[in-house]
PDB file of N, CA, C and O in Angstrom, chain B, residues numbered from 101:
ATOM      1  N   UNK B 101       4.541  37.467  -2.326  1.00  0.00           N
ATOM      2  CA  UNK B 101       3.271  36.836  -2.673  1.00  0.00           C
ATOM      3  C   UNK B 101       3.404  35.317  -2.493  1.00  0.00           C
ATOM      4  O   UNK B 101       4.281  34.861  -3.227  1.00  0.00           O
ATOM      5  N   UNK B 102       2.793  34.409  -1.736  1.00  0.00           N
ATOM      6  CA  UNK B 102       2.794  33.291  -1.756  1.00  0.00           C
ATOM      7  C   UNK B 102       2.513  32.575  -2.755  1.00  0.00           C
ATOM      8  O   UNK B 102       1.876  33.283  -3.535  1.00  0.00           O
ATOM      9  N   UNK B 103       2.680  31.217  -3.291  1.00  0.00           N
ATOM     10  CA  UNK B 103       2.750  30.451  -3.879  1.00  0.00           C
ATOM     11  C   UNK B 103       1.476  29.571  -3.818  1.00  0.00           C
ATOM     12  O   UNK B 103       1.486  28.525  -3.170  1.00  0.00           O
ATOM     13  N   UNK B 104       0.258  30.038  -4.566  1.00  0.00           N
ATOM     14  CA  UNK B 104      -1.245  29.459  -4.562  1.00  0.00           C
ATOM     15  C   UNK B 104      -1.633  28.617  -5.411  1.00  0.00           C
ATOM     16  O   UNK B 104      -2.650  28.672  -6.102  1.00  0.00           O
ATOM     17  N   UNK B 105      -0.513  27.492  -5.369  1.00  0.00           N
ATOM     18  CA  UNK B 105      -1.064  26.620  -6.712  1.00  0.00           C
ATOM     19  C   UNK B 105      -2.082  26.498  -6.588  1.00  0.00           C
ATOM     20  O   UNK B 105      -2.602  26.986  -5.584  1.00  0.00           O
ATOM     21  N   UNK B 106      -2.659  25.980  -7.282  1.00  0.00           N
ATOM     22  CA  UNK B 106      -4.602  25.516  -6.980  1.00  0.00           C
ATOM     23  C   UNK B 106      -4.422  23.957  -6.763  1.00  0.00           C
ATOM     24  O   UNK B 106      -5.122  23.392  -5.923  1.00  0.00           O
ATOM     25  N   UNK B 107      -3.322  23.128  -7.650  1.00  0.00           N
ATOM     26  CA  UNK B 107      -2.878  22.144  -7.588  1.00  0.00           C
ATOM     27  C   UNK B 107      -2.134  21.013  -5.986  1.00  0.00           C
ATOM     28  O   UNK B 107      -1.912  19.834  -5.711  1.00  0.00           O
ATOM     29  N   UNK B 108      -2.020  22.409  -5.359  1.00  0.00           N
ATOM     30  CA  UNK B 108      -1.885  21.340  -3.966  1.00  0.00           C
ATOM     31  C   UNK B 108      -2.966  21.093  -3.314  1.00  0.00           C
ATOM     32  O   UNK B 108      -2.828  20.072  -2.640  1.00  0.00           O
ATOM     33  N   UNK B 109      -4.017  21.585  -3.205  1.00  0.00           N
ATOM     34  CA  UNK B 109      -5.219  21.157  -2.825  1.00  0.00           C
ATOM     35  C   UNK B 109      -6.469  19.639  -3.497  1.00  0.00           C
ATOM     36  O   UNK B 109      -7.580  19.189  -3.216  1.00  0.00           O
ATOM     37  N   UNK B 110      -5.463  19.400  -4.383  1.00  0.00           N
ATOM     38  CA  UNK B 110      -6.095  18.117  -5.312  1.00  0.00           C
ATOM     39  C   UNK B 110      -5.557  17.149  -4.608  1.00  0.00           C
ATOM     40  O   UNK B 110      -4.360  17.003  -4.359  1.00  0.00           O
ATOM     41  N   UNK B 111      -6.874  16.159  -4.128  1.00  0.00           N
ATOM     42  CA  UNK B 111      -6.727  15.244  -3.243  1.00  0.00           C
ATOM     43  C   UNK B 111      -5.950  13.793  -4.528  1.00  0.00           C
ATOM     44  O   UNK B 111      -6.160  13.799  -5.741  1.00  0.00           O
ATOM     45  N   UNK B 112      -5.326  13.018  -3.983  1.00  0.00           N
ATOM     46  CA  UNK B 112      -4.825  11.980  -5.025  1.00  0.00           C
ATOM     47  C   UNK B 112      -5.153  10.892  -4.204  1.00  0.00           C
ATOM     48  O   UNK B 112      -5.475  11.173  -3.050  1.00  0.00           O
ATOM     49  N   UNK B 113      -5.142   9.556  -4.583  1.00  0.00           N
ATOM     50  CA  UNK B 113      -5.615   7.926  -4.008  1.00  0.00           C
ATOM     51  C   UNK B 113      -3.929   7.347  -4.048  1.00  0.00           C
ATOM     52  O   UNK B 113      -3.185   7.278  -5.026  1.00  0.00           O
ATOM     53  N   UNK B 114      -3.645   6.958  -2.550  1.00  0.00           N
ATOM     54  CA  UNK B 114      -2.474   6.046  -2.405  1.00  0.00           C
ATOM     55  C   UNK B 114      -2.668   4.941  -2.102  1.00  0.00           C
ATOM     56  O   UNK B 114      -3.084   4.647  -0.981  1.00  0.00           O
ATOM     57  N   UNK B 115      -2.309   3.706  -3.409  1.00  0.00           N
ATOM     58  CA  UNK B 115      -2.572   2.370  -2.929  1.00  0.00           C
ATOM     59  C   UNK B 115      -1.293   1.849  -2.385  1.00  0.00           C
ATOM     60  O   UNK B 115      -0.138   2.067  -2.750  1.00  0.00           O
ATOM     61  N   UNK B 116      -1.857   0.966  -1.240  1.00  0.00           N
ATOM     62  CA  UNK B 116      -0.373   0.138  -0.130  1.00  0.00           C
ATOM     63  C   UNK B 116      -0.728  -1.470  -0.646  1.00  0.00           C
ATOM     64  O   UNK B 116      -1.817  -2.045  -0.626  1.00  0.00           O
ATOM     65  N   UNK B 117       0.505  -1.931  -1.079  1.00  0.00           N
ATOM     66  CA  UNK B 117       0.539  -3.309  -1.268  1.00  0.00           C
ATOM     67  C   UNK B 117       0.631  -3.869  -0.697  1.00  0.00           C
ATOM     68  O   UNK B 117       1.687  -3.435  -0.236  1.00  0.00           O
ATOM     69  N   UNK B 118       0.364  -4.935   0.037  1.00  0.00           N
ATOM     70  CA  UNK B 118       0.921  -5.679   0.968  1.00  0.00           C
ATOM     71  C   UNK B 118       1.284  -7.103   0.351  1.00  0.00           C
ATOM     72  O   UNK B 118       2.122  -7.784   0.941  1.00  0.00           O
ATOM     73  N   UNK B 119       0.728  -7.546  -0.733  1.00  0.00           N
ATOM     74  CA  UNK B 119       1.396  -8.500  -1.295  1.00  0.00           C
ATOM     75  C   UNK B 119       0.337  -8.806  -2.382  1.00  0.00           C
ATOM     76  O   UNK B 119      -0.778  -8.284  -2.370  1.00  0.00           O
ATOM     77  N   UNK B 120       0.908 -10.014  -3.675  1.00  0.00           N
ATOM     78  CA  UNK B 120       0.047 -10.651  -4.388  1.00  0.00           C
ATOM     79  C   UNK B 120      -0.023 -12.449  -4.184  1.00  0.00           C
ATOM     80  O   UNK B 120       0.875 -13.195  -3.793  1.00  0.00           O
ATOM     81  N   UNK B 121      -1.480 -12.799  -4.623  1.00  0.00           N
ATOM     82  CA  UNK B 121      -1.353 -14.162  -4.966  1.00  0.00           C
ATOM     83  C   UNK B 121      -1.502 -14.278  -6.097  1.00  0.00           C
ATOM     84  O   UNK B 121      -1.965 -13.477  -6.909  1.00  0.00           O
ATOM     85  N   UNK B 122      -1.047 -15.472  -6.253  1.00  0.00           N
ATOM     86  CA  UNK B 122      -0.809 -16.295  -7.791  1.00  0.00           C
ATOM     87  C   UNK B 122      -1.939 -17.625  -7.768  1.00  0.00           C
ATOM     88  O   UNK B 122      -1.397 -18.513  -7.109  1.00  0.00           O
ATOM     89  N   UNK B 123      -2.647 -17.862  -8.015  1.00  0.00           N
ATOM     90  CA  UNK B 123      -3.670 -18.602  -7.470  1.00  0.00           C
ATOM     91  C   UNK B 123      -3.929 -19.394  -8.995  1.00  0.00           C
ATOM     92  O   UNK B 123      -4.465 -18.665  -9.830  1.00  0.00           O
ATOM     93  N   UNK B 124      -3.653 -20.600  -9.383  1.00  0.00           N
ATOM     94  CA  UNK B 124      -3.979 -21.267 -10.780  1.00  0.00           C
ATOM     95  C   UNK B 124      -5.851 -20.642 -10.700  1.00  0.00           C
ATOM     96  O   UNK B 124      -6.528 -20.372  -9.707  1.00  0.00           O
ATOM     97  N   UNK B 125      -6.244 -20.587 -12.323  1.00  0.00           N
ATOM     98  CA  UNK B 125      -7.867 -20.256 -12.370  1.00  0.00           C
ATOM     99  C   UNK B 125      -8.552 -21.793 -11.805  1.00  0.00           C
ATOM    100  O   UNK B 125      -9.754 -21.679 -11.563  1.00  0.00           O
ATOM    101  N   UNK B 126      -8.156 -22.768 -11.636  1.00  0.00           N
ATOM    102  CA  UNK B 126      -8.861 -23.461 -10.987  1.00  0.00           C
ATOM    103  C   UNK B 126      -9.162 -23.925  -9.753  1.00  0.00           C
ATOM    104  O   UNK B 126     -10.029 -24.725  -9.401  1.00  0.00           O
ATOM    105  N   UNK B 127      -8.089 -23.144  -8.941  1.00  0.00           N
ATOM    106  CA  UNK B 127      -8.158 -22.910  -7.259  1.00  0.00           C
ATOM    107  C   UNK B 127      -8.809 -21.531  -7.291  1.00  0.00           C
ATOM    108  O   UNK B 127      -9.297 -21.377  -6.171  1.00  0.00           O
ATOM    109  N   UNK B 128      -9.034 -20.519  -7.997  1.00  0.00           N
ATOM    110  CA  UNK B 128      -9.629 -19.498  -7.497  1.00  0.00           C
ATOM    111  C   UNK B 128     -11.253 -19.546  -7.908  1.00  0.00           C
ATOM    112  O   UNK B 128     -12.118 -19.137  -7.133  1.00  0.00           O
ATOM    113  N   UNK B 129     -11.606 -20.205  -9.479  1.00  0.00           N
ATOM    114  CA  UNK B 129     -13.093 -20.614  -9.126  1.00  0.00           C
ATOM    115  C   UNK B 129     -13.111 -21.606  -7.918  1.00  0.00           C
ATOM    116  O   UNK B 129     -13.813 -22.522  -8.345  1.00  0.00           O
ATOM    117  N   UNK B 130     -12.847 -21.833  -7.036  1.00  0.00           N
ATOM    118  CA  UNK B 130     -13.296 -22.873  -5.921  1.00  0.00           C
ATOM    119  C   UNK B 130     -13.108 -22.105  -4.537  1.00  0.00           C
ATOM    120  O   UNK B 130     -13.240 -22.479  -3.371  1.00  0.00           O
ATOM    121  N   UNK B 131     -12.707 -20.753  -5.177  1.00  0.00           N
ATOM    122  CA  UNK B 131     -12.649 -20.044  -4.032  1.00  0.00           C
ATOM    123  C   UNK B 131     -14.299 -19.343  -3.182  1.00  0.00           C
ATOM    124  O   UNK B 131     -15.091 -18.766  -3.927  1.00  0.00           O
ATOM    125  N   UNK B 132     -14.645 -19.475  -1.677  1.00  0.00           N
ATOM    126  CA  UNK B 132     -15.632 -19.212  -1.271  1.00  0.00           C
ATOM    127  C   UNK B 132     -15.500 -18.312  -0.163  1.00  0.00           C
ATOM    128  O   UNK B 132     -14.432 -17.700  -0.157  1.00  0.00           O
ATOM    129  N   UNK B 133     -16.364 -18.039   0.863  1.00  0.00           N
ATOM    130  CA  UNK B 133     -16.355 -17.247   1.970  1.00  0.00           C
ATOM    131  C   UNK B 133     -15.140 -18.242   2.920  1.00  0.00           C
ATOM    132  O   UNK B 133     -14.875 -19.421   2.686  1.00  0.00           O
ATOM    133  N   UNK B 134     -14.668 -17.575   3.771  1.00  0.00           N
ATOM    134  CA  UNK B 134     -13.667 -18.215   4.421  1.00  0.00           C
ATOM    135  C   UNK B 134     -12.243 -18.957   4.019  1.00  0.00           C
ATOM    136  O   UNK B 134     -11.603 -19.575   4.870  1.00  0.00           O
ATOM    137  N   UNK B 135     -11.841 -18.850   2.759  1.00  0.00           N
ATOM    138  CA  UNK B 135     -10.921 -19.644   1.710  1.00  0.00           C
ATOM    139  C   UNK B 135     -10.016 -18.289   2.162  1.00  0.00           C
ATOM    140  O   UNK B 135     -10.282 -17.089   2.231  1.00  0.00           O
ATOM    141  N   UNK B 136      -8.773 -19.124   2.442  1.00  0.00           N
ATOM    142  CA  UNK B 136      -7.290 -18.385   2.615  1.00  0.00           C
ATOM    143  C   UNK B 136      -6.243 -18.280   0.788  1.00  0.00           C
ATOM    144  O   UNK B 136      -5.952 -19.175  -0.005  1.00  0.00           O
ATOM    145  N   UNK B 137      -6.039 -17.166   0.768  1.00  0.00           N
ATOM    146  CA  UNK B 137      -5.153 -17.042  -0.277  1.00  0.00           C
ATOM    147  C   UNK B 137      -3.580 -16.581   0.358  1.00  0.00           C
ATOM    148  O   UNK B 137      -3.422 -15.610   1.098  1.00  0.00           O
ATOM    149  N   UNK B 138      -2.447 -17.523  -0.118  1.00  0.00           N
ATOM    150  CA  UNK B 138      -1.081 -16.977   0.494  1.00  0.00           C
ATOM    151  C   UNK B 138      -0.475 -15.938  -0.756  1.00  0.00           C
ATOM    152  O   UNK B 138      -0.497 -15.882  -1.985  1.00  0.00           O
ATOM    153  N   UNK B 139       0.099 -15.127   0.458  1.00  0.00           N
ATOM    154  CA  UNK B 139       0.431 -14.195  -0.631  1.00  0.00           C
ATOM    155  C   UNK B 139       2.459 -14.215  -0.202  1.00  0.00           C
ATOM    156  O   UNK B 139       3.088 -14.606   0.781  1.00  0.00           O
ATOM    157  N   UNK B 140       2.877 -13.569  -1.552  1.00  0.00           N
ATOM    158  CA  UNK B 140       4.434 -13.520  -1.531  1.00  0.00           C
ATOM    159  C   UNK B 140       4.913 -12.675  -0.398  1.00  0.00           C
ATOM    160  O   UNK B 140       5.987 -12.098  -0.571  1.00  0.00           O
ATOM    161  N   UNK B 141       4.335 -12.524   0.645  1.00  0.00           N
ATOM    162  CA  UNK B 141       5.217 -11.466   1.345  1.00  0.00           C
ATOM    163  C   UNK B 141       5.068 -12.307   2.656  1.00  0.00           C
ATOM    164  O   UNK B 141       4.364 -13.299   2.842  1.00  0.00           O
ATOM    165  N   UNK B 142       5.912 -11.655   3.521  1.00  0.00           N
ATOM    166  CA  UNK B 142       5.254 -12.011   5.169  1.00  0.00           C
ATOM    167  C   UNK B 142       4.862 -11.417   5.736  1.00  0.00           C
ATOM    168  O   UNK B 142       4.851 -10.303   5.213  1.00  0.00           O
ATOM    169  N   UNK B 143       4.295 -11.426   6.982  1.00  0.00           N
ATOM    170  CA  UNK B 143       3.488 -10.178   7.823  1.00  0.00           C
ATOM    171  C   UNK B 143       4.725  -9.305   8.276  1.00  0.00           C
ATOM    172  O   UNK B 143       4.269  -8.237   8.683  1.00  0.00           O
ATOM    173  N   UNK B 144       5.746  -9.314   8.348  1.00  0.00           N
ATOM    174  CA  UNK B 144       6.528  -8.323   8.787  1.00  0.00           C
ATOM    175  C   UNK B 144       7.441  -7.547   7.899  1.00  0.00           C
ATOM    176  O   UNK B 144       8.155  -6.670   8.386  1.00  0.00           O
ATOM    177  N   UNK B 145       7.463  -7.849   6.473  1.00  0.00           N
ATOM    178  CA  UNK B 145       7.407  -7.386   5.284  1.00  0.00           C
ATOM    179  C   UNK B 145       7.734  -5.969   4.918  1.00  0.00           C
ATOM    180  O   UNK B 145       7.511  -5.585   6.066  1.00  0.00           O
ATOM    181  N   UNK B 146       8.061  -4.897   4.319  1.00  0.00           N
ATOM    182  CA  UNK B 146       7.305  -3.943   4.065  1.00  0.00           C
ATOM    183  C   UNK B 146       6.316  -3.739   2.980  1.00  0.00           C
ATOM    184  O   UNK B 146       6.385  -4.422   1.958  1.00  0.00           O
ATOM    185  N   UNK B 147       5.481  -2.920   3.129  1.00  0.00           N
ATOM    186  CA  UNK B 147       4.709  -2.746   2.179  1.00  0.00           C
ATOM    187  C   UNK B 147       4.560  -1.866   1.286  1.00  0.00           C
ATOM    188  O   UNK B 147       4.762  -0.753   1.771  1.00  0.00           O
ATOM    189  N   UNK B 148       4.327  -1.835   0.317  1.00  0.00           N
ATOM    190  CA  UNK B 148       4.670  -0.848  -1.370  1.00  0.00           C
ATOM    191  C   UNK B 148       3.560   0.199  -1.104  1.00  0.00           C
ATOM    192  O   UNK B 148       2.534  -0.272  -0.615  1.00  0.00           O
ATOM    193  N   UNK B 149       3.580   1.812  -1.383  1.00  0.00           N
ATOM    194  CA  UNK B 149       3.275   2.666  -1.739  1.00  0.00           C
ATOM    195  C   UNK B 149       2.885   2.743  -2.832  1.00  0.00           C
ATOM    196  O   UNK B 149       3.369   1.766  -3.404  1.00  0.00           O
ATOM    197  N   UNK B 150       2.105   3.477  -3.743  1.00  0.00           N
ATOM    198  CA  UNK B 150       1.805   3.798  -4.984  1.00  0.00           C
ATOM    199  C   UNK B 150       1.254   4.806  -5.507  1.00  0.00           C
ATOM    200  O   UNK B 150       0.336   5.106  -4.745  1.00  0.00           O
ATOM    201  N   UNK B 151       1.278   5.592  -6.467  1.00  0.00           N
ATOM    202  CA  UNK B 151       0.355   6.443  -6.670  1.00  0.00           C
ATOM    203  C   UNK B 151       0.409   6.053  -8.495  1.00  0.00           C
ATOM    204  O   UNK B 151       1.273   6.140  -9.368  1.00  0.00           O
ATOM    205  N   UNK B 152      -0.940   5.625  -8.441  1.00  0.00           N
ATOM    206  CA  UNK B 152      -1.060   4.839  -9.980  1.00  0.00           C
ATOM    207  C   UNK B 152       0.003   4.206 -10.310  1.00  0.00           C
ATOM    208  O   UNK B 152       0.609   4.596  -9.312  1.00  0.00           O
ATOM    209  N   UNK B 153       1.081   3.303 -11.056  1.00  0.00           N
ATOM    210  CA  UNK B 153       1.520   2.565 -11.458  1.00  0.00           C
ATOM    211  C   UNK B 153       2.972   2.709 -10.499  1.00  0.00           C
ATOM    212  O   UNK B 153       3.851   1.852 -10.414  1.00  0.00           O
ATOM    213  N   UNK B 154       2.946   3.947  -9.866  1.00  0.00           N
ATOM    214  CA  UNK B 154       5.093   4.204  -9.720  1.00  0.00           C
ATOM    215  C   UNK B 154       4.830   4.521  -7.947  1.00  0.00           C
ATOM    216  O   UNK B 154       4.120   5.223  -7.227  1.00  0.00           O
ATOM    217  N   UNK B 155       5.873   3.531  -7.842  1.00  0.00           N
ATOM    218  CA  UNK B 155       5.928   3.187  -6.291  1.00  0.00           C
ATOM    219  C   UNK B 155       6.685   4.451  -5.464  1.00  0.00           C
ATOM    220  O   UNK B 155       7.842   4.662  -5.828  1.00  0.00           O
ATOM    221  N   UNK B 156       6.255   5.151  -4.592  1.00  0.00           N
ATOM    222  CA  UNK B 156       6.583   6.219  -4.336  1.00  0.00           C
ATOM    223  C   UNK B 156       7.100   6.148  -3.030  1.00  0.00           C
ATOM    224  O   UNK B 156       7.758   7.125  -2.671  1.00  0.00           O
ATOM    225  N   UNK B 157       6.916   4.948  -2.000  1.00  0.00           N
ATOM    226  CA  UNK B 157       7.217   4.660  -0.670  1.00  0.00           C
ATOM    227  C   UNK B 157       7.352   3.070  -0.359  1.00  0.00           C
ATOM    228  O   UNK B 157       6.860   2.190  -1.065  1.00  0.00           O
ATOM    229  N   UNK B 158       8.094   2.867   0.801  1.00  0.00           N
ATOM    230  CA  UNK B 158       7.823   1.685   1.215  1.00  0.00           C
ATOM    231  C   UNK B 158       7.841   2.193   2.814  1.00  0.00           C
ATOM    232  O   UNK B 158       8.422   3.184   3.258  1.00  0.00           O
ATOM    233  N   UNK B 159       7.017   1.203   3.551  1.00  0.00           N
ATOM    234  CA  UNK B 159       6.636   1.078   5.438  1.00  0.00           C
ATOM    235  C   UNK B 159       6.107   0.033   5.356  1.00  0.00           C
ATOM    236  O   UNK B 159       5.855  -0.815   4.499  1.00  0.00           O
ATOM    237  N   UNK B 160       5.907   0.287   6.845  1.00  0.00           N
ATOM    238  CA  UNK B 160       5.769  -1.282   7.762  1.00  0.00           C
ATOM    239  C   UNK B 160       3.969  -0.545   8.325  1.00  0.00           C
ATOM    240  O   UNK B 160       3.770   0.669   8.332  1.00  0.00           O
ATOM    241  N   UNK B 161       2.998  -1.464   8.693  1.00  0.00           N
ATOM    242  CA  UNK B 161       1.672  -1.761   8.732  1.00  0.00           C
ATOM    243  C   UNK B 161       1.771  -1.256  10.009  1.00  0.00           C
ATOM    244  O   UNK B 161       2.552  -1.881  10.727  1.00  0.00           O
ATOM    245  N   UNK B 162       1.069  -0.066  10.640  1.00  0.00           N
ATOM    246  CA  UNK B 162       0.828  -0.451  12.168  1.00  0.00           C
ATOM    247  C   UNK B 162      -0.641   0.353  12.870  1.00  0.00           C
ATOM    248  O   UNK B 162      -0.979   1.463  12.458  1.00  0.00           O
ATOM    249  N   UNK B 163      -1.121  -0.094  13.538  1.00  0.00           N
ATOM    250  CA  UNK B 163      -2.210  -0.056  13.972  1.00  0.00           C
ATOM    251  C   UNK B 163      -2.275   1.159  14.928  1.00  0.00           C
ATOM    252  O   UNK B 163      -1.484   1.270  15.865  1.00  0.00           O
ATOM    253  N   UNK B 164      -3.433   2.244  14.611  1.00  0.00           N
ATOM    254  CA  UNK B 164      -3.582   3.435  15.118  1.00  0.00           C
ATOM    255  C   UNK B 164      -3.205   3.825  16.331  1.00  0.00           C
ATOM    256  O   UNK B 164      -3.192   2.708  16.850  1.00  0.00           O
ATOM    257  N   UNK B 165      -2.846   4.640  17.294  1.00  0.00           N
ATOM    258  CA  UNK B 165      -2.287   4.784  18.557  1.00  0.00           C
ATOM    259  C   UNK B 165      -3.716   4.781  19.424  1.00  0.00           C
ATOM    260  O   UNK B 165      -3.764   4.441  20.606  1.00  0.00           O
ATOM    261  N   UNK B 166      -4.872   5.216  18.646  1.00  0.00           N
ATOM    262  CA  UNK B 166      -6.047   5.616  19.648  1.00  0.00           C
ATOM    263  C   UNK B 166      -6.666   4.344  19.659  1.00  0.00           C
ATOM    264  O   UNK B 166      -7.761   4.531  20.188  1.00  0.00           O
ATOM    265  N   UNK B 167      -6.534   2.954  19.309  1.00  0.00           N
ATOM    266  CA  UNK B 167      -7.041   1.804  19.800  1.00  0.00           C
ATOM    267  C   UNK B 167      -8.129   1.565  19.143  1.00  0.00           C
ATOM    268  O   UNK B 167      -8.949   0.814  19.671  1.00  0.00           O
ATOM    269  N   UNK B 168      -8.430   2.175  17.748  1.00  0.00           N
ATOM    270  CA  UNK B 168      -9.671   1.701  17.093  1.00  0.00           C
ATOM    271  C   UNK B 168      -9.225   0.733  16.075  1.00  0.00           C
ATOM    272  O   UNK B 168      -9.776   0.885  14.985  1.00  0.00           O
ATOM    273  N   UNK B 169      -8.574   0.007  16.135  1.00  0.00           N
ATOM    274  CA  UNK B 169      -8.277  -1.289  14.868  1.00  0.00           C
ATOM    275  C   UNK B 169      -7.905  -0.339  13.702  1.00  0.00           C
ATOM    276  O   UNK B 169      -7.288  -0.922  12.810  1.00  0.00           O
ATOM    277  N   UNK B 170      -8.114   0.903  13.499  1.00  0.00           N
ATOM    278  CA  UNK B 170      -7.496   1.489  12.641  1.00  0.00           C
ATOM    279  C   UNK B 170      -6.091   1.219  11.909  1.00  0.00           C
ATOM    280  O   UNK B 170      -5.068   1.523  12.523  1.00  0.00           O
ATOM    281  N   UNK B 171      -5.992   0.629  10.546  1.00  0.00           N
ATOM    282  CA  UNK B 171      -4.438   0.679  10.076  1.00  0.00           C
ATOM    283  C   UNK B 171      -4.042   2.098   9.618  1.00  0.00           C
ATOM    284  O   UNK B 171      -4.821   2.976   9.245  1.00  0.00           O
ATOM    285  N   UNK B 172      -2.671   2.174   9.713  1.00  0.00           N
ATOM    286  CA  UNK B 172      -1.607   3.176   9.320  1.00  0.00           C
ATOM    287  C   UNK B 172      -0.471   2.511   8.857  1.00  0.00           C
ATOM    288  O   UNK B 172      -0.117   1.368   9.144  1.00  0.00           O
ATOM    289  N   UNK B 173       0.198   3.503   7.949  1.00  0.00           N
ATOM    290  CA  UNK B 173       1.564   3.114   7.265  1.00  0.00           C
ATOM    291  C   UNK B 173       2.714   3.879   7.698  1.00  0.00           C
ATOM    292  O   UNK B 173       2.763   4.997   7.186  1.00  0.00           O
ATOM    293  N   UNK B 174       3.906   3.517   8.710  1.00  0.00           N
ATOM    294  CA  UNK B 174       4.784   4.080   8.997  1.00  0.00           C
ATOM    295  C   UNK B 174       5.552   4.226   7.643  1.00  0.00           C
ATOM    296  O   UNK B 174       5.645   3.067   7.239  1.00  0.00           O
ATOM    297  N   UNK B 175       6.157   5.062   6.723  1.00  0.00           N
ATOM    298  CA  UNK B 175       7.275   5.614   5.871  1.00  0.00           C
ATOM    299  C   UNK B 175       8.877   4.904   6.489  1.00  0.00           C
ATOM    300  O   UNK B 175       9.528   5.371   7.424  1.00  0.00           O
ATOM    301  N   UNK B 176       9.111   4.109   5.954  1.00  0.00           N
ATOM    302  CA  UNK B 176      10.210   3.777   6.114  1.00  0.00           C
ATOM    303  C   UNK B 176      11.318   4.142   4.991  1.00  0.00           C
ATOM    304  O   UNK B 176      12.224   4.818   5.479  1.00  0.00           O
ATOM    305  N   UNK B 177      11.451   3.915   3.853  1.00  0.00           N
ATOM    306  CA  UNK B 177      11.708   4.477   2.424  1.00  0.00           C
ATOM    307  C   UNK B 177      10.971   5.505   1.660  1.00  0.00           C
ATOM    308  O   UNK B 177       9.763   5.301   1.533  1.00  0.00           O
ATOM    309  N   UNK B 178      11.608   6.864   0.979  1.00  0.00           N
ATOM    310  CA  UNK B 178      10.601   7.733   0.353  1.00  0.00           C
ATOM    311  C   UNK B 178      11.145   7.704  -0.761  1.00  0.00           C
ATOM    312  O   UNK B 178      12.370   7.598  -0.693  1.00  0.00           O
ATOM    313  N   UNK B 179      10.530   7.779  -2.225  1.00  0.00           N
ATOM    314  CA  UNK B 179      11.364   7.851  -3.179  1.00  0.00           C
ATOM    315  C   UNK B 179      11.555   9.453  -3.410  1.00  0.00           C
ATOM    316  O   UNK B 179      10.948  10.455  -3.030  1.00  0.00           O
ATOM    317  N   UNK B 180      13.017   9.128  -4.446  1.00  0.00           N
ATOM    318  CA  UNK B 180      13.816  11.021  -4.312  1.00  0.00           C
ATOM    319  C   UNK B 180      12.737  11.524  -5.812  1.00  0.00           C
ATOM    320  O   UNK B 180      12.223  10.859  -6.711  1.00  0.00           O
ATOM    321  N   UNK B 181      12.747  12.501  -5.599  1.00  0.00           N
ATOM    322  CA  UNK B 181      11.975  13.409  -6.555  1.00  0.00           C
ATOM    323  C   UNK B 181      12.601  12.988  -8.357  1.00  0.00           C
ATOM    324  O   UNK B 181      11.869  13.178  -9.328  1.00  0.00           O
ATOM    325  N   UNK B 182      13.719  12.541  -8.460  1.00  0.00           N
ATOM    326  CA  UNK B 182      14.014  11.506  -9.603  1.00  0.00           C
ATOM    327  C   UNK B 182      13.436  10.482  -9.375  1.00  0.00           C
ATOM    328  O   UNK B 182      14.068   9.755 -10.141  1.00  0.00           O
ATOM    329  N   UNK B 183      12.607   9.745  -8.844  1.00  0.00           N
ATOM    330  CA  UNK B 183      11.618   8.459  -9.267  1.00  0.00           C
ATOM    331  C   UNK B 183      12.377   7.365  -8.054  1.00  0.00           C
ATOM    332  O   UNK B 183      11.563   6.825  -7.306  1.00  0.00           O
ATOM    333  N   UNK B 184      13.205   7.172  -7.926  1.00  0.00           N
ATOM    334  CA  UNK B 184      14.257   6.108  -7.410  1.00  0.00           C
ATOM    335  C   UNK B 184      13.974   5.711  -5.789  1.00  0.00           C
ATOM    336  O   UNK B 184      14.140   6.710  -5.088  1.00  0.00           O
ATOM    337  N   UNK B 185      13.673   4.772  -5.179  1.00  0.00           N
ATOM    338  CA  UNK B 185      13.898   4.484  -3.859  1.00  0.00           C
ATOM    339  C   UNK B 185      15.055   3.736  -3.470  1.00  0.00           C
ATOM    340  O   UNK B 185      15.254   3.478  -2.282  1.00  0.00           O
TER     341      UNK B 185
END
């Protein structure tokens, strides 16, 4: 008899970090359309995985093979089923 969780079919939300800013509150009220924020990482970086608070992956950013500006996340690090990357 196969194995029918009902539970693998529950879709979940994976957020990818790519970095934070630290911005004092008085550079970010002055913030407008076109205003650059630097963030701690660099563009070649990897970027954090998540699923709600616990980081579950890290990859690198790369842009769809079929040429629509589409982003994707190559898996470079997976964490082991004990939590740990």
């Amino acid at each position: 008899m196969p194995n029918d969780n009902p539970f693998k079919q529950v879709p979940i939300e994976i957020t990818v970090s790519v970095g934070k800013a630290r911005p004092l509150v008085r550079d970010l009220l002055k913030l407008d359309r076109d205003a650059v924020l630097v963030l701690d990482r660099r563009v070649d970086d990897p970027v954090e995985l998540f699923v709600g608070d616990r980081m579950i992956a890290r990859g690198e950013l790369l842009e769809a093979e079929d040429g629509t500006g589409q982003l994707t996340v190559r898996l470079t690090e997976v964490a082991s089923p004990g939590g740990g990357l």
